[in-house]
N, C-alpha and C positions, 0 to 999 in steps of 0.2 A: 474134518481132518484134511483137509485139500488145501488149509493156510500156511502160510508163513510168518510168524511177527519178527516184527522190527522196530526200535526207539526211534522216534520223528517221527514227520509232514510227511504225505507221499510225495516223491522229490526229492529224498534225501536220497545220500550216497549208501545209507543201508538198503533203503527199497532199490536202489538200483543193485544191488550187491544181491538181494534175492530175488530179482527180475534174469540178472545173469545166471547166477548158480544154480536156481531150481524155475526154470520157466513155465513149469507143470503148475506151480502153485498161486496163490493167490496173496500178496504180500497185504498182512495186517499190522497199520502204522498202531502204535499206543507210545502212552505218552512219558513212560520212563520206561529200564530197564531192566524193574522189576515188574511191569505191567507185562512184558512181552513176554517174560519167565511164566506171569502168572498166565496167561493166553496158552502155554504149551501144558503145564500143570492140571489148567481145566479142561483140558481136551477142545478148545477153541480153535488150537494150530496144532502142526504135525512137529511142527520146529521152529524155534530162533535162530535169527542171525543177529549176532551180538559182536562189534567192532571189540577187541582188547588192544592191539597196536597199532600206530603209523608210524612209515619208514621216515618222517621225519619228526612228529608232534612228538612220538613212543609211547609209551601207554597207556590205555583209556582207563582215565577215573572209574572207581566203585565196581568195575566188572571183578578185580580180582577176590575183593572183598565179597561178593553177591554171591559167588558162582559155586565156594564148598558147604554152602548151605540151601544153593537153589533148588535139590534134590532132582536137578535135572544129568545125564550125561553129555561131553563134547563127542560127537558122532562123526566129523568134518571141519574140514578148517576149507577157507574162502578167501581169495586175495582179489584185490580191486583194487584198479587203477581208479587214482584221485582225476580226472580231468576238471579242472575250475572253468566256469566261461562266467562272461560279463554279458549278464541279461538287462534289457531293457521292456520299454512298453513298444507295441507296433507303431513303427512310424520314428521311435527315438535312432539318434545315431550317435558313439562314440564322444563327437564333439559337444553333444546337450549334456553330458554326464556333470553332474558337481557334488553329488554324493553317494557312496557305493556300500551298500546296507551286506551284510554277513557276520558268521560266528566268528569269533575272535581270532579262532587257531586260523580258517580258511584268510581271512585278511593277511596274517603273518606269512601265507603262502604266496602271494599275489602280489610284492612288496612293489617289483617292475613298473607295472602296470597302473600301479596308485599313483606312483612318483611323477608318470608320463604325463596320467591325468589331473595330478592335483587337485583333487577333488577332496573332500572330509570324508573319513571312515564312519561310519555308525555299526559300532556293536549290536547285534541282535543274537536270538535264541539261538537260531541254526539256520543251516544255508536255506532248507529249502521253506522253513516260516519269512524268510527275508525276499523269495523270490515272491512267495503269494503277497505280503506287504506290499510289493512295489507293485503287484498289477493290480490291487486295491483301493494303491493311491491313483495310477492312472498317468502317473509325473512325467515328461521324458528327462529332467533334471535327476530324477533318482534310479538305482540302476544296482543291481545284486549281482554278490557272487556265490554262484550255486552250480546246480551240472546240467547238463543240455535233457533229463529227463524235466528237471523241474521247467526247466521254459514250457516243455508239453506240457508239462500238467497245471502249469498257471499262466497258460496261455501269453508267452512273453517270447519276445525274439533274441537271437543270439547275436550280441551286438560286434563280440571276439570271444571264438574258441581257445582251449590250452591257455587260457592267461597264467598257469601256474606257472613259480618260478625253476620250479625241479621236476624236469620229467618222470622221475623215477619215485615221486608222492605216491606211495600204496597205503592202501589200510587192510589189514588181515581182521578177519572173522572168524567164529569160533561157532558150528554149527551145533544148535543142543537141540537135544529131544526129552522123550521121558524116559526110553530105557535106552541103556546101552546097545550095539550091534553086537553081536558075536562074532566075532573074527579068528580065522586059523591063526594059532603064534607061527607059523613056519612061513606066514607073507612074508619080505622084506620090503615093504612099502609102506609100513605104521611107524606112526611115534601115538607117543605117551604124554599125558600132561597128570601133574600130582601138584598139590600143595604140600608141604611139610612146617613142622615148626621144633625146630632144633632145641635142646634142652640148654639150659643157662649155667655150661663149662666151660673153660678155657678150650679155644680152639674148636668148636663145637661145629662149625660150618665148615673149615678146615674136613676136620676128619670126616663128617656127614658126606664129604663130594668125592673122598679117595674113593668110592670104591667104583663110582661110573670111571673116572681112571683107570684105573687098575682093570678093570674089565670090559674094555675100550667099548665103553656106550659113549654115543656121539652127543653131548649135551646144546640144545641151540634154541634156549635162553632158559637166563633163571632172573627171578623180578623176586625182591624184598619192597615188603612193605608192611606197616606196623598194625597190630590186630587189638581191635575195641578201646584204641588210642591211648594203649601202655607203650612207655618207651620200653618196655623189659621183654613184650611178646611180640617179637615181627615174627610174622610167616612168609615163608616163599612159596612163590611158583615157577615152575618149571615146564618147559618139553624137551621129553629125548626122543632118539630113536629106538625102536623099538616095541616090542612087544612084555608085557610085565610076567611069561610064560617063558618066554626064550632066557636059557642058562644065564650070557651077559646080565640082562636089561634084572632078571628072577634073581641073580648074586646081590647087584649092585643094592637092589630094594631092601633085601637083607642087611645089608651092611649099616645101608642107612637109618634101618630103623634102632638099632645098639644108640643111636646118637641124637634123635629124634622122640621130643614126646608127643607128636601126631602128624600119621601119614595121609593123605586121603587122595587116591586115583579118580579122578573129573573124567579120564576119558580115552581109550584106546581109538586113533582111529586110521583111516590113508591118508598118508602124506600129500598134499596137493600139486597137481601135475605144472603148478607153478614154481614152486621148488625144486622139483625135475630139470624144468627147461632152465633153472639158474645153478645147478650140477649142484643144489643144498643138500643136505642130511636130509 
């Protein structure tokens, strides 16, 4: 129990996400994102870190789906900054580049830099199976975009830092364990995440959201998405502030559920000292 799992290569932007957030532990790459769930389940890791949004891509496939039946809790939430660099082989430079190997999303990020270089994109897995690719092949013509962990760990040089086109690229994580934390509701530093799935009446979502209104819960986001691929059963998710004990946050649940035929709480936990220093909910 001194692990961490993570989906990806070691080198990705999640193993750097659990190399930041928990330095204590030992990050265990697996190869989906139900592997990393099942690593915490078996008692193999202590916790996942599991990516759900980027501030620009928005939100990551299959986790929202995974997560009200992972039997796992959200314990922590984790922000990381995206930094892209354009890795080479030792010895390559800049001007050798003619093809620039990465995940599809990270290419859409880096758009400047491709332009400059006109070089061919090649789609691959993920940033950091593209960084181990290219120092496999040995090329200095081939050249990844991935993060300055994966050049350490696949032995490649930083040929330009920050190639990203948007400084402000974060992806938020969702830290899970097997049980829940027990927390006093009297913090004012928790929020709340719940799925729900509204019943099929006019106005159904409508009425479902008056009552965090009405009993001014700070809501900061809600994701719709469609469940076992009916158009008729989309389920949301949500985080607020708050604690699911405190009067507001305890009303509003109530409310919701008169209009809801299934609630499920994923996870009370502290808000991250990232959203502090941006004066968020």
């Amino acid at each position: 129990m001194t692990r961490i799992a993570f989906q990806g290569l070691p080198g990705a932007y999640s193993d750097l996400a659990c190399r930041t957030a928990y330095p204590e532990l030992t990050p265990l790459p697996c190869h989906t994102f139900e592997h990393a769930m099942d690593a915490v389940r078996e008692g193999r890791a202590a916790l996942a870190m599991l990516p759900c949004e980027n501030s620009l891509a928005g939100r990551v496939p299959d986790i929202h789906a995974l997560l009200p039946g992972s039997g796992l809790s959200i314990i922590g939430e984790h922000f990381q900054r995206v930094e892209h660099c354009l890795l080479g082989v030792p010895g390559a430079t800049v001007g050798d580049v003619r093809r620039v190997h990465s995940h599809s999303v990270a290419l859409g990020q880096v758009r400047a830099i491709l332009r400059e270089l006109d070089a061919d994109t090649v789609v691959e897995a993920d940033t950091a199976g593209s960084a181990k690719l290219v120092a496999e092949w040995g090329r200095r013509e081939d050249a990844a975009i991935a993060s300055k962990l994966a050049a350490e760990t696949y032995g490649l040089q930083v040929l330009r830092a920050n190639v990203e086109d948007a400084p402000h690229n974060t992806t938020r994580f969702y830290v899970m364990a097997q049980q829940p934390h027990a927390l006093p509701p009297d913090r004012t530093d928790l929020m709340t995440t719940f799925v729900f799935r509204v019943r099929n009446v006019p106005a159904a979502l409508y009425k479902a959201l008056g009552g965090f209104a009405t009993n001014g819960v700070n809501m900061t986001r809600l994701e719709s998405y469609m469940l076992h691929g009916e158009f008729t059963a989309t389920q949301f998710l949500s985080d607020v502030d708050g604690h699911p004990e405190q009067p507001a946050l305890a009303e509003a649940l109530e409310e919701l559920s008169f209009f809801t035929a299934e609630t499920h709480i994923l996870g009370v936990y502290p808000r991250s000292s990232f959203r502090m220093r941006l004066g968020g909910g």
